[in-house]
N, C-alpha and C positions, 0 to 999 in steps of 0.2 A: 524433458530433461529430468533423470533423474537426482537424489540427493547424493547419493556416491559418483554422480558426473562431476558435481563443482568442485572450485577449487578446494583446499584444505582451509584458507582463509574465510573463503563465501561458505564453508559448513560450519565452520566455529560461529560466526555472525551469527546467522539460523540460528543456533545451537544456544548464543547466549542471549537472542533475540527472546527465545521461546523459555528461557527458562526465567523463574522468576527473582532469579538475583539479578539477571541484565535490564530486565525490562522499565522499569521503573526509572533508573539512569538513561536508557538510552533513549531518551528522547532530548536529552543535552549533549549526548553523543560524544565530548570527553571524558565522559568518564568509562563508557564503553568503547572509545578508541584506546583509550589506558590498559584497560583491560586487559584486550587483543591485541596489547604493543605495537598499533601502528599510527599513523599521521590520522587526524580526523577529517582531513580531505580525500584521502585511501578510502575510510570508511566510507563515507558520502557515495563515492567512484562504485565502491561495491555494490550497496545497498541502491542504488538507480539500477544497476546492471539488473541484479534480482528482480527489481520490479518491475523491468521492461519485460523479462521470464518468467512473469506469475508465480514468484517466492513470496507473497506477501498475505 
């Protein structure tokens, strides 16, 4: 799977995952669900999916 296959949602994650203003926050993950204006259950959702697809 490429990085322009996923959603637009699962590349921002990536995207603020990897950069170093997200990273630090997300591991409390409201404040990276803040971020990315969605529910921090959303995020969760996503971020398993990712990892079952070797995004990690």
């Amino acid at each position: 799977m490429k990085f322009n296959d996923l959603q637009k949602l699962d590349q921002d994650i990536i995207m603020a995952l990897s950069s170093h203003r997200g990273i630090d926050n997300a591991v409390q993950g409201k404040k990276l669900a803040q971020h990315l204006e969605i529910e921090l259950r959303t995020l969760q959702s996503r971020i398993e999916f990712l990892q079952r697809n070797h995004w990690n």
